[in-house]
C-alpha positions as CSV (number, residue, x, y, z in Angstrom):
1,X,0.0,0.0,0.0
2,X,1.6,3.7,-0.7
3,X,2.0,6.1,1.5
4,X,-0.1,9.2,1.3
5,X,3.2,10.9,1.4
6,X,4.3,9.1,-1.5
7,X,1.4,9.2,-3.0
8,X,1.0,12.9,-3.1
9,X,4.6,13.6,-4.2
10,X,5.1,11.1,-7.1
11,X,1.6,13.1,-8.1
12,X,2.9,16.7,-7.4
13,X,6.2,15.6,-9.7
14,X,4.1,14.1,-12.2
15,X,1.2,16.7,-12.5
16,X,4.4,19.4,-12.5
17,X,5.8,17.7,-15.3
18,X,3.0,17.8,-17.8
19,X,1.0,21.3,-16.5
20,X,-1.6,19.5,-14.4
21,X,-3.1,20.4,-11.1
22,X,-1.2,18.6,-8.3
23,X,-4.7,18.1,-6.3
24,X,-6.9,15.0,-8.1
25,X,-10.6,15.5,-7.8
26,X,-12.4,12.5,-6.0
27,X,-14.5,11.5,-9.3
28,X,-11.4,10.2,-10.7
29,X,-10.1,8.3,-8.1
30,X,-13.9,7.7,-5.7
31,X,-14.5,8.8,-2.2
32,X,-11.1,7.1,-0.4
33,X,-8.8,9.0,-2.7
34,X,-5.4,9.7,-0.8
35,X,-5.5,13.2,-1.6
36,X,-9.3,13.5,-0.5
37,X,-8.5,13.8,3.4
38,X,-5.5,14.7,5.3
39,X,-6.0,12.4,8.8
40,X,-4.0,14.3,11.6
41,X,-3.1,13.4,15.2
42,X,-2.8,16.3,17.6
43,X,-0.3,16.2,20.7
44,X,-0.5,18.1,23.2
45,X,-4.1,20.0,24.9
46,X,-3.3,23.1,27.3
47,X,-3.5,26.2,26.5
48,X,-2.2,26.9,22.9
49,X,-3.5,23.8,21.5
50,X,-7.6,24.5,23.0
51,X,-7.3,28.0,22.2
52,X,-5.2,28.1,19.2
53,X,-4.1,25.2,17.2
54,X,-7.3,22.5,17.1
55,X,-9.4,25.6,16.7
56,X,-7.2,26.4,13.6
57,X,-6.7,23.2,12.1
58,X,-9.8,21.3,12.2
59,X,-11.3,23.9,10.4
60,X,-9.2,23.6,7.4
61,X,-10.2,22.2,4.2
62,X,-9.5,18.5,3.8
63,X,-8.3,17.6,7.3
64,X,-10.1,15.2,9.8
65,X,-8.6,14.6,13.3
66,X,-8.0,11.0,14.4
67,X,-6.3,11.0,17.7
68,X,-5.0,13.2,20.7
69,X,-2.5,12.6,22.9
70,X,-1.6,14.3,26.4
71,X,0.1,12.9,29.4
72,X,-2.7,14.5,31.4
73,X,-5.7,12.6,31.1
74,X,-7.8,15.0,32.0
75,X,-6.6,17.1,29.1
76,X,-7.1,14.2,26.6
77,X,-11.0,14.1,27.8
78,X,-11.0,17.7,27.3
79,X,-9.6,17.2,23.7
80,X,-11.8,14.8,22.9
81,X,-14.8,16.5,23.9
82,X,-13.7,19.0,21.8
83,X,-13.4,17.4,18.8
84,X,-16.4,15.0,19.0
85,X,-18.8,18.3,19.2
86,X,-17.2,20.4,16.7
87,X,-17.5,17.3,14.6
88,X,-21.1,16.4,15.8
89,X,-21.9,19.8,14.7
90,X,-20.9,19.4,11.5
91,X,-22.8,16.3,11.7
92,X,-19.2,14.4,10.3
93,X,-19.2,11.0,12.1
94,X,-14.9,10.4,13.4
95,X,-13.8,8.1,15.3
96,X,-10.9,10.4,17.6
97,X,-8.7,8.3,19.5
98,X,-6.9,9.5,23.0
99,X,-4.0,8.3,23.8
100,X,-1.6,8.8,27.4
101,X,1.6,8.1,25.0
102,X,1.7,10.1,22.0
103,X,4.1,7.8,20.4
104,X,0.8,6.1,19.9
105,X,-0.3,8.2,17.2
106,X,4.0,8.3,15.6
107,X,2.8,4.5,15.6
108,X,-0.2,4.8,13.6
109,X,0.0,4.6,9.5
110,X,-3.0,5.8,8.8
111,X,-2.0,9.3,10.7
112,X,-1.1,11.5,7.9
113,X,0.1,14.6,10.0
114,X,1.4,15.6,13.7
115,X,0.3,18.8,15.3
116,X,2.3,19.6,18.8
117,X,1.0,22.1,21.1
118,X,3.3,20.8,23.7
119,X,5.4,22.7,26.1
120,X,8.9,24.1,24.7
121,X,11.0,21.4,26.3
122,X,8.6,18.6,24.2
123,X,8.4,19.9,20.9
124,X,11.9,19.3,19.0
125,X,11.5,15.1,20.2
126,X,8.1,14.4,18.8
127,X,8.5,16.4,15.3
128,X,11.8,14.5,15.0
129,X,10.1,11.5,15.1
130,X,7.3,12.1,13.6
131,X,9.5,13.2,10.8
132,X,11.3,9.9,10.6
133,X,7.8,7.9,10.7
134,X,7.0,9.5,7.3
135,X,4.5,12.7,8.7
136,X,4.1,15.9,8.0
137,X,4.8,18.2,11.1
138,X,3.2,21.6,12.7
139,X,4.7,22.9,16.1
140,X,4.1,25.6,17.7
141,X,7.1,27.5,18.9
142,X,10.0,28.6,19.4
143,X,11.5,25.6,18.0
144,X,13.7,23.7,20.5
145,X,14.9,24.1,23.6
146,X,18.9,24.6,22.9
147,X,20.7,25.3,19.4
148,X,22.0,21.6,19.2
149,X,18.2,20.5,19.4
150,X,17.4,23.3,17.0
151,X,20.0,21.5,14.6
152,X,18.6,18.0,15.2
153,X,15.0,19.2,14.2
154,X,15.4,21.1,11.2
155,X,17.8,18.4,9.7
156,X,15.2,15.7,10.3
157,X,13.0,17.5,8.2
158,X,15.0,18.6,5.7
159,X,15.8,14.4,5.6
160,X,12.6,12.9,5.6
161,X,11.6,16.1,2.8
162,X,8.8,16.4,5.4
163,X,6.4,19.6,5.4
164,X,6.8,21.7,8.0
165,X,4.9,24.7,9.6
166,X,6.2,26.6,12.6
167,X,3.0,28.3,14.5
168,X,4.4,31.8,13.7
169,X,1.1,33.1,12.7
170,X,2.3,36.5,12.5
171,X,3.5,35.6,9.2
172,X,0.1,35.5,8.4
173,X,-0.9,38.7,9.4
174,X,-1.4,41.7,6.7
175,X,0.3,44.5,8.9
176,X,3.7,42.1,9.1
177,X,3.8,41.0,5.2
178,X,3.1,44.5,4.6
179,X,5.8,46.2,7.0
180,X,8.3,43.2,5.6
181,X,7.8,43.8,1.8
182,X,8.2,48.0,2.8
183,X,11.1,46.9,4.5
184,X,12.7,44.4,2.0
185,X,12.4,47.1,-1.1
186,X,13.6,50.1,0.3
187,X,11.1,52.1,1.5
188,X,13.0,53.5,4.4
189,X,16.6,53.4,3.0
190,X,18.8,50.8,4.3
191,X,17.8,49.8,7.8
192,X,20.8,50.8,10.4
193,X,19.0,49.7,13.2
194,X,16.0,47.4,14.5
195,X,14.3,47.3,18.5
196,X,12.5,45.0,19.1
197,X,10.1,44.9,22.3
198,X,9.2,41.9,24.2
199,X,7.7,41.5,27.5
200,X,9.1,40.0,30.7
201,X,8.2,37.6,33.5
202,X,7.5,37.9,37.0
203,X,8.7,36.3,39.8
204,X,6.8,34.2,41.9
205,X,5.5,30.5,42.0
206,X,4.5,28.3,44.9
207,X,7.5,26.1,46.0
208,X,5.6,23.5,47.9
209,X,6.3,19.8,47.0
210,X,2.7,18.4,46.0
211,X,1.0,14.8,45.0
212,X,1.3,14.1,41.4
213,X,-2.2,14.2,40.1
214,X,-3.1,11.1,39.1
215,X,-4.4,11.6,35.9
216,X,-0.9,13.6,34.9
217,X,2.5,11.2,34.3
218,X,4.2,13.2,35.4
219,X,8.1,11.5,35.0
220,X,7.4,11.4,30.7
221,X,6.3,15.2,31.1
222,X,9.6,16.2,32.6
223,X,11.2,14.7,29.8
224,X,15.0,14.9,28.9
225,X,15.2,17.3,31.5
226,X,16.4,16.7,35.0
227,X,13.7,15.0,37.7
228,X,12.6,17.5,40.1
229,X,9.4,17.0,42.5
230,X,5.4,18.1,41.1
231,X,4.6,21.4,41.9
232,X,1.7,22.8,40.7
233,X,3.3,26.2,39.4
234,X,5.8,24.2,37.6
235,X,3.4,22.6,35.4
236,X,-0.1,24.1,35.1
237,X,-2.4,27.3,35.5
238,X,-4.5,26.5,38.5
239,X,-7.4,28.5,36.6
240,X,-7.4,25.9,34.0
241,X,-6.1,24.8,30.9
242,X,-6.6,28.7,29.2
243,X,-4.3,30.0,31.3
244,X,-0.5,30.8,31.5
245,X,1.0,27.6,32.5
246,X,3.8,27.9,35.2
247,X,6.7,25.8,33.1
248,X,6.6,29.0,30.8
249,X,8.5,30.8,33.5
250,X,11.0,28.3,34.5
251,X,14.1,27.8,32.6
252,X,13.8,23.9,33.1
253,X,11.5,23.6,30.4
254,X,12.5,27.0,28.4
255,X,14.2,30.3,28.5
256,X,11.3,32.6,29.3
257,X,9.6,35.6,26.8
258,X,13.3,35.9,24.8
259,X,12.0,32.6,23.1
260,X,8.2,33.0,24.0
261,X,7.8,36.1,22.2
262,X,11.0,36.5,20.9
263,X,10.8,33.9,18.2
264,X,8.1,35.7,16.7
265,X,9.3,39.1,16.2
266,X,12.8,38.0,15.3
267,X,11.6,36.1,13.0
268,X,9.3,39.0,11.5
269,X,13.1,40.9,11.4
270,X,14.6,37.8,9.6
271,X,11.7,38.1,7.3
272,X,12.0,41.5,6.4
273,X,16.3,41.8,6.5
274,X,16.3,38.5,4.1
275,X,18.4,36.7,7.3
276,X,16.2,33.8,7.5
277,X,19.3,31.5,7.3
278,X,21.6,33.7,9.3
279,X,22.1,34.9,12.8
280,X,23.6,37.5,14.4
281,X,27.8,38.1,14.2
282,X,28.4,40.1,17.9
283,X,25.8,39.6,21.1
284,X,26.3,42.0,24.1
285,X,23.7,42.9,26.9
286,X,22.5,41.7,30.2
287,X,19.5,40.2,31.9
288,X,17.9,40.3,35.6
289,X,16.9,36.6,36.6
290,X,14.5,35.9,39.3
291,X,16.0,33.8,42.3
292,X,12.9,34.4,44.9
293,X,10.0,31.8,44.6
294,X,9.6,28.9,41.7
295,X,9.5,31.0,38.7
296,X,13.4,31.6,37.4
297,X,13.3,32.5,34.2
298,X,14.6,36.5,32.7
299,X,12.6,39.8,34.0
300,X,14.3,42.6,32.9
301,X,17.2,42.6,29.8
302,X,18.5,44.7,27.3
303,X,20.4,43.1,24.6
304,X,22.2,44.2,21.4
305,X,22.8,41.8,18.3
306,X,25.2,43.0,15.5
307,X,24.8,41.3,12.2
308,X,27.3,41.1,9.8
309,X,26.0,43.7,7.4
310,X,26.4,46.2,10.1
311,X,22.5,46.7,11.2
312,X,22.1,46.2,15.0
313,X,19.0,45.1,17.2
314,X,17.9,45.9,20.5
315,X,16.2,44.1,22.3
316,X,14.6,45.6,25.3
317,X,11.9,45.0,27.4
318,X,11.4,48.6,28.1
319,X,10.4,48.8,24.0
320,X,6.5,49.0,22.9
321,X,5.4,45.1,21.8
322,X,6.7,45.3,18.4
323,X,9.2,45.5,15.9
324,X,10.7,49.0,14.6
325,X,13.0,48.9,11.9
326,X,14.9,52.2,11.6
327,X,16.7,53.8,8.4
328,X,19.9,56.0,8.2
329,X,18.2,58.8,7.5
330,X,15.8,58.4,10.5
331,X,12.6,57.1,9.0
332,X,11.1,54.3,10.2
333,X,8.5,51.7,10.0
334,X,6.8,50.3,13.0
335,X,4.6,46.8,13.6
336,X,3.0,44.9,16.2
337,X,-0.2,43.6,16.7
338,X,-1.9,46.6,17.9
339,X,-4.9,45.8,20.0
340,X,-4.8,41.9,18.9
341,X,-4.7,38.9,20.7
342,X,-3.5,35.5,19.4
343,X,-4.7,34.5,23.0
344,X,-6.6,35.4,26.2
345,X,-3.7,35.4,28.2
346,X,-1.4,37.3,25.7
347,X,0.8,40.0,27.8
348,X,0.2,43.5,26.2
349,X,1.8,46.4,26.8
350,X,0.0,48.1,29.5
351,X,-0.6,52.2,29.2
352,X,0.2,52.0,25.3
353,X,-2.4,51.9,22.3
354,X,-0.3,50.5,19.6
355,X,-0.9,50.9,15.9
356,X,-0.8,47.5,14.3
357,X,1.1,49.5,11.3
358,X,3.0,52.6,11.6
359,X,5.7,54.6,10.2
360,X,7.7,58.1,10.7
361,X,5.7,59.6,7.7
362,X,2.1,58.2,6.3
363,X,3.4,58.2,2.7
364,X,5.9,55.4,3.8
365,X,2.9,53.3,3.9
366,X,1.9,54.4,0.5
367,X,5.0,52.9,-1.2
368,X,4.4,50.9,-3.9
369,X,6.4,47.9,-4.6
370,X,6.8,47.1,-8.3
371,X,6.4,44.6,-10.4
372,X,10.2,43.5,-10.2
373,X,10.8,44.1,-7.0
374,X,11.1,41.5,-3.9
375,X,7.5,39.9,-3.3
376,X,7.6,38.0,-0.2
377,X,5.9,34.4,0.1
378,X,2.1,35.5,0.5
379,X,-0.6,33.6,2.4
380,X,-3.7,35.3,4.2
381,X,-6.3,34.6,6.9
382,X,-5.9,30.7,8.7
383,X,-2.2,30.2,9.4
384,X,-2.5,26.5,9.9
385,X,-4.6,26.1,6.5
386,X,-0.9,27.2,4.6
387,X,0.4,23.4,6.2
388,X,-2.7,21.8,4.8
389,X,-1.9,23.3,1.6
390,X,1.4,22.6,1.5
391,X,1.0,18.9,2.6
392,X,-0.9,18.6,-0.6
393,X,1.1,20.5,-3.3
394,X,4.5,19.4,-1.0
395,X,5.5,22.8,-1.2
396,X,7.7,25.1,1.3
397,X,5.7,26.2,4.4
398,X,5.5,29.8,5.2
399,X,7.8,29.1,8.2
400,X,10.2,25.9,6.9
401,X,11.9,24.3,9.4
402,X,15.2,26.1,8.7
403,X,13.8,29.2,8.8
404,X,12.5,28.5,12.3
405,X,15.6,27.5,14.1
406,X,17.7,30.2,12.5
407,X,15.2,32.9,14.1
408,X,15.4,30.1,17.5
409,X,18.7,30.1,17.7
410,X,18.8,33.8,17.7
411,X,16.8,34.3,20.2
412,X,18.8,31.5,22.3
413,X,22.2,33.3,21.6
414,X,20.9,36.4,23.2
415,X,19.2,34.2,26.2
416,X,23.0,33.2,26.2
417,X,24.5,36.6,26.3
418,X,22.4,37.6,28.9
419,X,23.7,34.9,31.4
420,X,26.9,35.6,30.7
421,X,27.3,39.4,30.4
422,X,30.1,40.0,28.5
423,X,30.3,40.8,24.1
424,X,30.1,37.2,22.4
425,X,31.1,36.4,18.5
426,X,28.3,33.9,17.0
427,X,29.8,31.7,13.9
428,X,26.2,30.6,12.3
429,X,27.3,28.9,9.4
430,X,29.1,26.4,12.2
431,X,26.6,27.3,15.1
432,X,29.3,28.0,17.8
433,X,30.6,30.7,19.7
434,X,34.6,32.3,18.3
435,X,36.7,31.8,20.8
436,X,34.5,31.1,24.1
437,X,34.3,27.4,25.5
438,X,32.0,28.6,28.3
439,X,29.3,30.1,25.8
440,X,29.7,26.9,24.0
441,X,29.1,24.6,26.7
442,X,25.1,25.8,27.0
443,X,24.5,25.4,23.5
444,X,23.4,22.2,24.3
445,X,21.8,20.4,27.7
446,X,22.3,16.9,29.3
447,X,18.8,14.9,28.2
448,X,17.8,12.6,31.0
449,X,17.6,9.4,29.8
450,X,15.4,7.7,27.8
451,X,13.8,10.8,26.4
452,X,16.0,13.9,24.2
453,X,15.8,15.0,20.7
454,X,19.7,13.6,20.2
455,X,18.3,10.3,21.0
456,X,16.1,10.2,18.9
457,X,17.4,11.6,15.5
458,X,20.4,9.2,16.2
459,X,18.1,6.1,17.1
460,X,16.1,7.0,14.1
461,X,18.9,7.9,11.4
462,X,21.2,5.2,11.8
């Protein structure tokens, strides 16, 4: 029996080659036609994946989910509740699957896609593997936890030519293309200078050992990471599964808002500088990290990134939410997402209406791009409905899986320079630090056996 991966690129190569459409109707081929349906398994139910991913995806075109996985079986009832009425609704009879163990749903052939909505230190494992089974991937980011994982992830993909789709749904936004594109051709000049302005985290968090809930297990959702005792702070909002979790704000499990929000407005300054498979050449800044309570992760920083055209960016928390991008003769162009929320629990930034586009002088906005000028990748409205399209023509994603470590990695090199304090030199072509054996000693952490992306893409590769 083929694959549906196979299926659909052997078509996509065929139809290329002789002017036909890569998608074949289902009076040719009946009602079970491998392109008719895309069958998806979703990992992962808190916060993002309620409020942002299943919402997003089992809406698209095509796509019925299968299965759900979460080590929290409370979550996995949740899930499945979901699904079964949106699906009732629709009056579309699926059978969804739970599962404790998503490598339940890695196991399964008839799963066509993964989507994980997992927390940061669980999302470059599962896409690696998921990769190597043969299925098309959508995480939600920042991509891994460390640069070495980063590396793992995107070559897996790149491997197993697997389609990939990083939830930077900002890409998706009209107000970034836009600011991008007026960026990309010139509209200000050459850019000298970007900030970009992220919020912090507080301190805080209950340190009280607690019972493991029994419905959670809770050693699998520590992970590669070291074993520490259940807490509830460490691992979920109290309130429920729509709010904040608590492993956002310790560095266990990631490194705070510099990845959080970070790797989606440096990758909207990738986009627009044409560095999506770069990095920064010279790191030098400092951050304040919470020691009182649970909660560890970076408050306040203030970091500057040199790249090796000469433009700088600083990042500062004390910045409005946003990217500006700044030209040599003072113009600028402005973007965030205004008033927007991809989320409830989004952090804004308090006391300040933002514009969702802006610029020094309105006519900046007015500038038109021509015909031959630099017309970036395109897609509007559902982010998640660009991976269902490219699973079926086998196209590039909006966000590749390159693309999203290289804006990662970034992000993870300035989490990096803040511990340390001192000006770093960043190699990205070999991914290490010039000159500095202590900056290259945390591009990478021990994973605690049996779990860790390493383990896996060598398991898996070999």
């Amino acid at each position: 029996m083929i694959s549906r991966r196979k299926f659909m690129g052997a078509t996509a190569t065929a139809a290329a080659a002789v002017g036909f459409p890569t998608i074949i109707p289902s009076s040719v081929l009946g009602a079970d036609a491998p392109s008719n349906t895309i069958q998806v398994g979703q990992i992962g139910f808190g916060r993002i994946g309620k409020t942002m991913d299943v919402p997003g995806i089992i809406k698209c075109k095509g796509v019925k989910y299968v299965a759900i996985a979460d080590l929290d079986k409370v979550r996995i009832k949740a899930g499945l509740d979901y699904m079964n009425a949106y699906y009732a609704k629709q009056k579309t009879s699926v059978d969804v699957k739970g599962y404790q163990d998503y490598n339940e749903i890695i196991a399964r052939k008839d799963i066509d896609a993964v989507a994980i909505s997992t927390p940061d230190h669980w999302h470059s494992q599962p896409a690696v593997e998921a990769s190597f089974s043969g299925k098309d991937v959508y995480m939600q980011k920042p991509a891994s936890l460390t640069i070495a994982e980063g590396r793992f992830f995107s070559d897996a993909l790149t491997m197993n030519k697997g389609v990939f789709l990083l939830g930077s749904q900002q890409r998706s936004s009209n107000q970034f293309h836009r600011a991008c594109e007026l960026v990309r051709n010139g509209a200000i000049g050459k850019v000298k200078h970007i900030e970009i302005g992220l919020p912090g985290d507080p301190a805080g968090g209950k340190i009280e050992e607690m019972p493991v809930p029994e419905a959670l297990d809770y050693k699998m959702w520590l992970g590669s990471t070291p074993e520490v005792y259940y807490t509830q702070d460490r691992v979920h909002n109290p309130k429920g599964i729509s709010g904040r979790p608590g492993w956002l704000r310790c560095e266990q499990f990631g490194a705070g808002m510099i990845t959080g929000w970070g790797s989606h407005h440096l990758d909207i300054a990738h986009w627009a500088m044409g560095w999506e498979r770069q990095g920064p050449k010279f790191i030098e800044g400092k951050g304040q990290f919470h020691t009182k309570g649970l909660w560890d992760v970076h408050g306040d920083y203030d970091i500057t990134m040199t790249y090796a055209n000469g433009t700088t960016m600083r990042i500062w928390n004390k910045f409005p939410n946003g990217v500006r991008f700044i030209g040599e003769d003072g113009r600028w162009i402005f973007v965030s997402r205004g008033g927007a929320k991809m989320t409830a629990s989004d952090p804004i930034s308090p006391g300040r209406k933002l514009k969702a586009l802006d610029a020094s002088k309105p006519e900046i906005l007015k500038f038109e791009i021509p015909e031959s000028g630099i017309h970036l990748y395109r897609h509007r409205g559902n982010h998640h409905q660009n991976w269902v399209d490219c699973i079926r023509s086998r196209k590039e994603s909006l966000v590749p899986a390159e693309t999203a470590h290289r804006s990662c990695s970034a992000c993870l090199v300035a989490h990096i320079g803040m511990k340390l304090g001192r000006k770093l030199e960043w190699d990205y072509k070999t991914e290490k630090f010039v000159n500095n054996d202590e900056a290259n000693s945390m591009l990478s952490r021990t994973e605690r056996a049996p779990y860790g992306t390493r383990r896996a893409f060598e398991r898996l590769s070999n």
